[in-house]
N, CA, C and O atoms as CSV, one atom per row, in Angstrom:
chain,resi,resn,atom,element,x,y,z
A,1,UNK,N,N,70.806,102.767,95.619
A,1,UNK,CA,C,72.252,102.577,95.576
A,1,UNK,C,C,72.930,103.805,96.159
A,1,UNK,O,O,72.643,104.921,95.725
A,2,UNK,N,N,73.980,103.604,97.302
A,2,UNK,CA,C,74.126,104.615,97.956
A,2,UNK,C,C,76.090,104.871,97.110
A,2,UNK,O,O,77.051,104.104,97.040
A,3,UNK,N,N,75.844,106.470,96.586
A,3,UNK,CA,C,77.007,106.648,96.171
A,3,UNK,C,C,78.205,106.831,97.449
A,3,UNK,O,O,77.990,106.747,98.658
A,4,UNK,N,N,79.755,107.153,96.634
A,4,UNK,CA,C,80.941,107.123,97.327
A,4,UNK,C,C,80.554,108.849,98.616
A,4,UNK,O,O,81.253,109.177,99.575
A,5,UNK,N,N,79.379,109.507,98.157
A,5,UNK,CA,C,79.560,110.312,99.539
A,5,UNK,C,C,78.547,110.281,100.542
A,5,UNK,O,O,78.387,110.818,101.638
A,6,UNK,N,N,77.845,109.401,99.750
A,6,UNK,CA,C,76.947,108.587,100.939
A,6,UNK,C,C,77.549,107.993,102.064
A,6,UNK,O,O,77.294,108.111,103.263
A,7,UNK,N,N,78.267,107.433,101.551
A,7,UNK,CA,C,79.241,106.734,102.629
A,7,UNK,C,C,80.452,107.945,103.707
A,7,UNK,O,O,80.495,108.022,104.935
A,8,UNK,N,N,81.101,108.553,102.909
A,8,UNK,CA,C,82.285,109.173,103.302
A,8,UNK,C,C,81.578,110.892,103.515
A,8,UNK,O,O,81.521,111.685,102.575
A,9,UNK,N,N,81.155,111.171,104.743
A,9,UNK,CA,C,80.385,112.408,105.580
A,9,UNK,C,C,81.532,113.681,105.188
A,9,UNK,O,O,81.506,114.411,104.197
A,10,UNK,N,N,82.467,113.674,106.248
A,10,UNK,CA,C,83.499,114.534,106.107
A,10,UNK,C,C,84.736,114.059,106.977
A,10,UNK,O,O,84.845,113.175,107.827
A,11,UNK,N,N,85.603,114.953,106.460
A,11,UNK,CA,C,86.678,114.752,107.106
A,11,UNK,C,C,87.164,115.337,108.850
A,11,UNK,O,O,86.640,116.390,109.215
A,12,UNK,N,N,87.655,114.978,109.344
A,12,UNK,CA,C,88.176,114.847,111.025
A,12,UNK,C,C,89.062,115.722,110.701
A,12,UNK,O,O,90.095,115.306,110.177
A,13,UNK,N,N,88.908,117.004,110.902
A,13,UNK,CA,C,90.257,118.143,111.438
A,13,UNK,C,C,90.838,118.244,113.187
A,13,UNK,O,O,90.435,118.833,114.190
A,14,UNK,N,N,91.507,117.708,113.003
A,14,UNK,CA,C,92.217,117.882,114.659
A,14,UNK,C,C,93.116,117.928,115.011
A,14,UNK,O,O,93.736,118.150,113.971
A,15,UNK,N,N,93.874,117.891,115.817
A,15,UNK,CA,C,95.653,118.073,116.008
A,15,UNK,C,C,95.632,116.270,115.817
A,15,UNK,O,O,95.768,115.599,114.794
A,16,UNK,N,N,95.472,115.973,116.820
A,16,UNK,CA,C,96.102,114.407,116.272
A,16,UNK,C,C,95.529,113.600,115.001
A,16,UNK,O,O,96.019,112.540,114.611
A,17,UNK,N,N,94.555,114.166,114.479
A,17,UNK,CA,C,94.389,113.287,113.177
A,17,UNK,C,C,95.262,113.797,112.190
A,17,UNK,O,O,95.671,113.140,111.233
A,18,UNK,N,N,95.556,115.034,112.444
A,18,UNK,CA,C,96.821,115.927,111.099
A,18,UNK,C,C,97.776,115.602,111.553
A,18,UNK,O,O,98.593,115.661,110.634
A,19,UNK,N,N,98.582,115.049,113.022
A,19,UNK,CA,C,99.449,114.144,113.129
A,19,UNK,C,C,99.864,113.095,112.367
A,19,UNK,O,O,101.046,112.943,112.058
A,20,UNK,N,N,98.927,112.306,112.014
A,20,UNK,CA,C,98.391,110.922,111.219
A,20,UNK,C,C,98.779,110.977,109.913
A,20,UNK,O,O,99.357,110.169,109.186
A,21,UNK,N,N,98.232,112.404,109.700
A,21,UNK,CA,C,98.680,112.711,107.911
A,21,UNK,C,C,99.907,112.021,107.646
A,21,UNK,O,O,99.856,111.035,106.911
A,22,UNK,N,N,101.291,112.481,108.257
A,22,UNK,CA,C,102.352,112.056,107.884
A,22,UNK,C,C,102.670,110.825,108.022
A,22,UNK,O,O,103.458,110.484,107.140
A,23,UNK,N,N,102.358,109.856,108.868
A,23,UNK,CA,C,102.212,108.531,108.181
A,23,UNK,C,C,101.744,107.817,107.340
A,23,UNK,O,O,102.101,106.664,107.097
A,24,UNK,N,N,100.398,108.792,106.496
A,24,UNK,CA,C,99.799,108.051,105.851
A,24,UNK,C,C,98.337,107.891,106.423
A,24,UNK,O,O,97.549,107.311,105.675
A,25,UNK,N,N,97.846,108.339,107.690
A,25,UNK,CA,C,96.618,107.999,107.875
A,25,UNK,C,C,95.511,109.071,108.269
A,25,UNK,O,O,95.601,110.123,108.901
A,26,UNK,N,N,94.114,108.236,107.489
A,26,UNK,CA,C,93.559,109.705,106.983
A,26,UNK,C,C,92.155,109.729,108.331
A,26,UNK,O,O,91.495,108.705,108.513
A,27,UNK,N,N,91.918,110.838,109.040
A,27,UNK,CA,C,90.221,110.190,109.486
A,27,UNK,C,C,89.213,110.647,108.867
A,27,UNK,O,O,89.349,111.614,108.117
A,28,UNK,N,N,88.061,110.074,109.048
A,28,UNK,CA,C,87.023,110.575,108.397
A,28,UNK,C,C,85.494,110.241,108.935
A,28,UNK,O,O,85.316,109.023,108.917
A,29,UNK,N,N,84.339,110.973,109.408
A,29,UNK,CA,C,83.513,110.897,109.804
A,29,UNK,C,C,82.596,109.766,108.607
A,29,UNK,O,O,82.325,110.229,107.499
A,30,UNK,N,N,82.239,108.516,108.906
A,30,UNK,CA,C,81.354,107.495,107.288
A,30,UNK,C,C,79.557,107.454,108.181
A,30,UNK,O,O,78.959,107.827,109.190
A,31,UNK,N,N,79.438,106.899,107.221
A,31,UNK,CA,C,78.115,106.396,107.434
A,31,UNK,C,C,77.811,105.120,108.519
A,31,UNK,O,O,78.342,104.016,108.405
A,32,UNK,N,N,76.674,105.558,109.790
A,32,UNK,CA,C,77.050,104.351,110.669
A,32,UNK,C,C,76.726,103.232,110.299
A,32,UNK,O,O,77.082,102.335,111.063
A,33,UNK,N,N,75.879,102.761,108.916
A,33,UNK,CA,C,76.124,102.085,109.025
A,33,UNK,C,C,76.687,101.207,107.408
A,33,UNK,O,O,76.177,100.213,106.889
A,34,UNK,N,N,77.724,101.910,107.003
A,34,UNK,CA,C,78.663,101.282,105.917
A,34,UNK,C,C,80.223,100.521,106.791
A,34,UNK,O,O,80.907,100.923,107.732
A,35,UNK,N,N,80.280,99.496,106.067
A,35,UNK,CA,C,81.329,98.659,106.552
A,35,UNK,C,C,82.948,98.900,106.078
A,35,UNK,O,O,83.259,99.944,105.503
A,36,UNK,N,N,83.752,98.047,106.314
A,36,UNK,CA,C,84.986,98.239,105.999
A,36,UNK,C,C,85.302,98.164,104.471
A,36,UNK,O,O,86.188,98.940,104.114
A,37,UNK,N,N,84.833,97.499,103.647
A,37,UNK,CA,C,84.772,97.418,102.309
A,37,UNK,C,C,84.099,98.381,101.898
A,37,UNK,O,O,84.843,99.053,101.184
A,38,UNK,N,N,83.283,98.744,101.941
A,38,UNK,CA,C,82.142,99.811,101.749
A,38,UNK,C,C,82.906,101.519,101.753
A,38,UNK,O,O,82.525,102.478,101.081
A,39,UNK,N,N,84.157,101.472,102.812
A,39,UNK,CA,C,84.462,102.925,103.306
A,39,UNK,C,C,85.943,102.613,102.464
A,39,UNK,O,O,86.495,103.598,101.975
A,40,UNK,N,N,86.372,101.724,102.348
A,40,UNK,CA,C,87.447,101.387,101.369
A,40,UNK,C,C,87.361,102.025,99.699
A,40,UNK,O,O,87.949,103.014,99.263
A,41,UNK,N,N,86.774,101.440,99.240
A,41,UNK,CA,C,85.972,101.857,97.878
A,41,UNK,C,C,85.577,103.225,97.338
A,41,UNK,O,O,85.737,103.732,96.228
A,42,UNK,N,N,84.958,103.712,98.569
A,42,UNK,CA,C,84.370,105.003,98.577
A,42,UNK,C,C,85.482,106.021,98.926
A,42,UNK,O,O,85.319,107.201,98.615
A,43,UNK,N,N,86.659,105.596,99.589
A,43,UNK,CA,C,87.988,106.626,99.515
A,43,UNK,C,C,88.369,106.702,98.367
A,43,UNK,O,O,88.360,107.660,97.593
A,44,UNK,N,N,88.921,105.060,98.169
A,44,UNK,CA,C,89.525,105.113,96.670
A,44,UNK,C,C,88.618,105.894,95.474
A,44,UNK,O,O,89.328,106.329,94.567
A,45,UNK,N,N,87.853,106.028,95.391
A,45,UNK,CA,C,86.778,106.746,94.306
A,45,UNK,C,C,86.941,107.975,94.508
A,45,UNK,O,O,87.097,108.665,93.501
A,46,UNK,N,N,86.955,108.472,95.496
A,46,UNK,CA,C,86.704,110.072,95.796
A,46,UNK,C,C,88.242,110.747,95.554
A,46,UNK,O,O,88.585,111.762,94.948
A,47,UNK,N,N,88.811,109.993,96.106
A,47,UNK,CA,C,90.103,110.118,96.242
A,47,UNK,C,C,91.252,110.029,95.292
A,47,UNK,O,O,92.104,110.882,95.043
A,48,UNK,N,N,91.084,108.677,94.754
A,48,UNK,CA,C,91.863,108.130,93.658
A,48,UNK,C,C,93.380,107.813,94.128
A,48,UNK,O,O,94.372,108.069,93.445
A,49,UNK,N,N,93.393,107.106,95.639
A,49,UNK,CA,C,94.335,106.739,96.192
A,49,UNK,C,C,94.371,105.251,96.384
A,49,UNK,O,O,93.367,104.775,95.855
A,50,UNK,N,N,95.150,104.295,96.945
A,50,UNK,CA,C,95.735,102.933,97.148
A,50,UNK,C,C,95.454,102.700,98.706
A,50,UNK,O,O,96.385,102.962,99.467
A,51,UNK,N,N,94.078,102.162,99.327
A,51,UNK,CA,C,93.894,102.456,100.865
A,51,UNK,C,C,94.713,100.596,101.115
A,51,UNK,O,O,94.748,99.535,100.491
A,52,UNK,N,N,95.123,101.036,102.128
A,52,UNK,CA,C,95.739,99.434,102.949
A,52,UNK,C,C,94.869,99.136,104.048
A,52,UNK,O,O,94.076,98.231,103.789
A,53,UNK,N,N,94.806,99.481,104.859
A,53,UNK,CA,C,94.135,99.354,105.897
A,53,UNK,C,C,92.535,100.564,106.192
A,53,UNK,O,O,92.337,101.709,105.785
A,54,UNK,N,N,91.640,99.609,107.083
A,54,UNK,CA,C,90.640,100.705,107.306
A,54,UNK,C,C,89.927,100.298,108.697
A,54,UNK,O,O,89.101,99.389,108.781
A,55,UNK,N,N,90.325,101.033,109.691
A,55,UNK,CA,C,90.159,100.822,111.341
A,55,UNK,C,C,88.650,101.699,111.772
A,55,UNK,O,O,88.625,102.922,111.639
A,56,UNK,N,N,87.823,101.183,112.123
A,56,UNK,CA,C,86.183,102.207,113.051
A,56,UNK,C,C,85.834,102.187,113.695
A,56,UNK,O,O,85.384,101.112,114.092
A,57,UNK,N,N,85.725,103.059,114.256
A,57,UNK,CA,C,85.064,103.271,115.734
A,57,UNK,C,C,83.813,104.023,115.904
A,57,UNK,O,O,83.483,105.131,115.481
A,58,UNK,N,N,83.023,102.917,116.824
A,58,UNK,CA,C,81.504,103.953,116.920
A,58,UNK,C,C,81.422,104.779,118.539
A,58,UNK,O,O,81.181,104.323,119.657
A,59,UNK,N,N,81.718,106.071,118.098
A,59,UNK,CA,C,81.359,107.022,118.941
A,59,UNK,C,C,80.311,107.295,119.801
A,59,UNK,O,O,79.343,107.820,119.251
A,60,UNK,N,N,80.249,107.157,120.610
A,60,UNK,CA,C,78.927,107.347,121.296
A,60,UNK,C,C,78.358,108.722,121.335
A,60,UNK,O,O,79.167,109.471,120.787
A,61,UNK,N,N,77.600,109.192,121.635
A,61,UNK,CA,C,76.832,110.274,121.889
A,61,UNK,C,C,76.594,110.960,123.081
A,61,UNK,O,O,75.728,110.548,123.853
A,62,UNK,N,N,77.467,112.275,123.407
A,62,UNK,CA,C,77.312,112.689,124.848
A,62,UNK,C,C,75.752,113.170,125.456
A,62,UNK,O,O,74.851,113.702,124.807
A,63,UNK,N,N,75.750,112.880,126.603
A,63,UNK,CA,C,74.446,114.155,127.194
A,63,UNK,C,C,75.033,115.512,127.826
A,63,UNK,O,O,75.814,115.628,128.770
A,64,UNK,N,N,74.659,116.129,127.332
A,64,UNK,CA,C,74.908,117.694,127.249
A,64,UNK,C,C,73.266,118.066,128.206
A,64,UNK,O,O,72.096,117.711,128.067
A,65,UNK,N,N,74.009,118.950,129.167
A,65,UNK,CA,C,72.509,120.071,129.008
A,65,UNK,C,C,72.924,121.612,128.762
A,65,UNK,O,O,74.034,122.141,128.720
A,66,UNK,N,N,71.904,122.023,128.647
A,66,UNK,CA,C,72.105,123.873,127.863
A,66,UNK,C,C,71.603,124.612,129.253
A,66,UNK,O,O,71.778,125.831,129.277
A,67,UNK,N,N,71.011,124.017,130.386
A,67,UNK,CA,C,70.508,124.668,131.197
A,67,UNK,C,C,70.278,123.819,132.606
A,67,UNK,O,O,70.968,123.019,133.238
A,68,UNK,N,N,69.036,124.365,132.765
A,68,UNK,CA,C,68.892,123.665,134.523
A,68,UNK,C,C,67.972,122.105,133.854
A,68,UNK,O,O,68.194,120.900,133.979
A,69,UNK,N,N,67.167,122.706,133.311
A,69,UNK,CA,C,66.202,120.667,133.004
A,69,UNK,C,C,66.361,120.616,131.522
A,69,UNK,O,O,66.544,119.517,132.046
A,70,UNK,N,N,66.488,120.646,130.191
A,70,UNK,CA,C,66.665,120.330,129.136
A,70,UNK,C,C,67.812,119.325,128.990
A,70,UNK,O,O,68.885,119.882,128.758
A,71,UNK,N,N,67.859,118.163,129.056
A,71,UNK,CA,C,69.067,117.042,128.575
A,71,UNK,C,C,68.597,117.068,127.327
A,71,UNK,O,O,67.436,116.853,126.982
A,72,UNK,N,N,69.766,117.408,126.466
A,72,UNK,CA,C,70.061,116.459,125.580
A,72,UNK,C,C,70.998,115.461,125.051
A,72,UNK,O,O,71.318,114.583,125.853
A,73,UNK,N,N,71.345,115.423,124.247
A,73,UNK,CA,C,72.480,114.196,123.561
A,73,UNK,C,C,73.105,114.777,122.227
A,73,UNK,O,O,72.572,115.380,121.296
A,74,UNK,N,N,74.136,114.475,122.402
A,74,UNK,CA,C,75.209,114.472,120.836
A,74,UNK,C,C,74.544,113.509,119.749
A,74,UNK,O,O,73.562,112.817,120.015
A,75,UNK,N,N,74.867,113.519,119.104
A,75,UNK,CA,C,74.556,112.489,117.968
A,75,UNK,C,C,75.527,111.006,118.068
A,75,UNK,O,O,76.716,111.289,118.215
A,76,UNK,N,N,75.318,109.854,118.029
A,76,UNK,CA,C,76.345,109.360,118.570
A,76,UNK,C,C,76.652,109.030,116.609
A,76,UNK,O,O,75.680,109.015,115.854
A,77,UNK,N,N,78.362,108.755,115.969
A,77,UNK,CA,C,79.073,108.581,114.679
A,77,UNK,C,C,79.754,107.847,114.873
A,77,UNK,O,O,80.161,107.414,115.951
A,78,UNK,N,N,80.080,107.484,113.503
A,78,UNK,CA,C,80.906,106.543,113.114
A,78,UNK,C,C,82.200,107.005,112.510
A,78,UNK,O,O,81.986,107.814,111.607
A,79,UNK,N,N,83.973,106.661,112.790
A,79,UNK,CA,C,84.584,107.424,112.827
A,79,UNK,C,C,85.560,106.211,112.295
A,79,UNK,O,O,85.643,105.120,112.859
A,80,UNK,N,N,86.406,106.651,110.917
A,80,UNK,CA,C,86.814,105.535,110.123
A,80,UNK,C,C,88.191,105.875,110.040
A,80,UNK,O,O,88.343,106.843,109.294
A,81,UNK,N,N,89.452,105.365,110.614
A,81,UNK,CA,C,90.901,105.930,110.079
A,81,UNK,C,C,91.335,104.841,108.839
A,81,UNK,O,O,91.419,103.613,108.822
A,82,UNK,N,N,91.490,105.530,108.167
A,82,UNK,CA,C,91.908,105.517,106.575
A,82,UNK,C,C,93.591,105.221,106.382
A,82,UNK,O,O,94.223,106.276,106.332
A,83,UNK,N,N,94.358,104.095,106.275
A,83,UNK,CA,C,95.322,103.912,106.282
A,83,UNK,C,C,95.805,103.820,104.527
A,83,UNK,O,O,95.205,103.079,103.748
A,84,UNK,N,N,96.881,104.632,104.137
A,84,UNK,CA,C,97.066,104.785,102.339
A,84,UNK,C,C,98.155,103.566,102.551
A,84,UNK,O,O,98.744,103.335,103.607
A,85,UNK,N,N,98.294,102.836,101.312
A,85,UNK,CA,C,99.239,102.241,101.096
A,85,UNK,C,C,100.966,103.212,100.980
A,85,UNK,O,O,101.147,104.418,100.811
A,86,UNK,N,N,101.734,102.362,101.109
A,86,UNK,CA,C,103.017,103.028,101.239
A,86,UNK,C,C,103.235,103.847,99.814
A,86,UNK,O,O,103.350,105.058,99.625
A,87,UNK,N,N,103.252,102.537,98.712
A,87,UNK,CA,C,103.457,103.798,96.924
A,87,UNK,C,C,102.470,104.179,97.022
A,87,UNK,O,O,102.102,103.246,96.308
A,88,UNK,N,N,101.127,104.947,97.330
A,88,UNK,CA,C,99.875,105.549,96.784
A,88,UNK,C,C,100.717,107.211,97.439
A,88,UNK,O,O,101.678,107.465,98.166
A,89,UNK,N,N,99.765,107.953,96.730
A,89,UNK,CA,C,99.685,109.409,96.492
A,89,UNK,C,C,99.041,109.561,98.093
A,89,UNK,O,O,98.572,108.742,98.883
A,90,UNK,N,N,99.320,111.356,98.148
A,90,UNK,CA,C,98.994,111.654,99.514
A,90,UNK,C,C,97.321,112.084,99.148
A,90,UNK,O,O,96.884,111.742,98.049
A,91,UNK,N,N,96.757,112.560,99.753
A,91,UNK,CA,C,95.027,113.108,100.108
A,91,UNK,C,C,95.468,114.524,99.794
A,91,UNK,O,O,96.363,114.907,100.547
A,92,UNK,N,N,95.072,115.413,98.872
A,92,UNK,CA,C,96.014,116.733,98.872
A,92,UNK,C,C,94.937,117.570,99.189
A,92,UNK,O,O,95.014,118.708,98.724
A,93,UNK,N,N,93.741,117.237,100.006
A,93,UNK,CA,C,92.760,117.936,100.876
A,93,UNK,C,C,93.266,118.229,101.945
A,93,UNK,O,O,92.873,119.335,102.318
A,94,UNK,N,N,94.300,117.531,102.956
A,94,UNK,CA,C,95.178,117.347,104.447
A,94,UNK,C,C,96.507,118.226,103.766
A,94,UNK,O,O,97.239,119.042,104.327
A,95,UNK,N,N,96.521,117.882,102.763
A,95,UNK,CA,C,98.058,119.164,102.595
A,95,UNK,C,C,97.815,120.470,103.079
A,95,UNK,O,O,96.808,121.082,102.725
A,96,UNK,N,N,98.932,121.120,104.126
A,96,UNK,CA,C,99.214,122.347,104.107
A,96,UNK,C,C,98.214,122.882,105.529
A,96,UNK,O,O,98.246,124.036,105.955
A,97,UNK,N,N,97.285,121.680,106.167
A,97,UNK,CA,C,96.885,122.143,107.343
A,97,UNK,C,C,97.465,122.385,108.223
A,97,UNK,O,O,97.037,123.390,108.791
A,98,UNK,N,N,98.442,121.865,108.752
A,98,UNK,CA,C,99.382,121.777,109.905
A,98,UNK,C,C,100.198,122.972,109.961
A,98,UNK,O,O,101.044,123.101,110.845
């Protein structure tokens, strides 16, 4: 049985996801392969917020090289924006980044 941080990796610091904050929407790196119900649940638990919506995108994985012949690759993730309901409480982890 995979708990609420099994699912929910970490959080997305970036200029446009701390944009998001102020509407209400949160990102967050999940598990590739937990679903929309699955990443729902596991906010609300961790969180103890009112989620409305929950949008994902699977990231692909770049090839990088470090040199002249070594390719490698990024990891390719799964990348979940977290929409709060309008009355729910803010994420007070995103407070005060911006």
């Amino acid at each position: 049985m995979r708990t609420a941080y099994d699912i929910v990796l970490r959080p997305i610091i970036t200029e446009q996801s701390m944009e998001h904050g102020s509407i209400g929407k949160y990102v967050f790196e999940v598990a590739r392969d937990a679903n929309k119900i699955e990443i729902r649940q596991a906010v609300e638990t961790i969180f103890g917020v009112a989620v409305d919506k929950v949008t994902t995108l699977n990231m692909q994985g770049k090839k990088k090289r470090t040199g002249r012949y070594p390719e490698g690759s990024r990891k390719a993730w799964k990348k979940a924006v977290v929409r709060l309901a309008s009355d729910s409480k803010t994420i007070e982890f995103f407070e005060g980044m911006v």
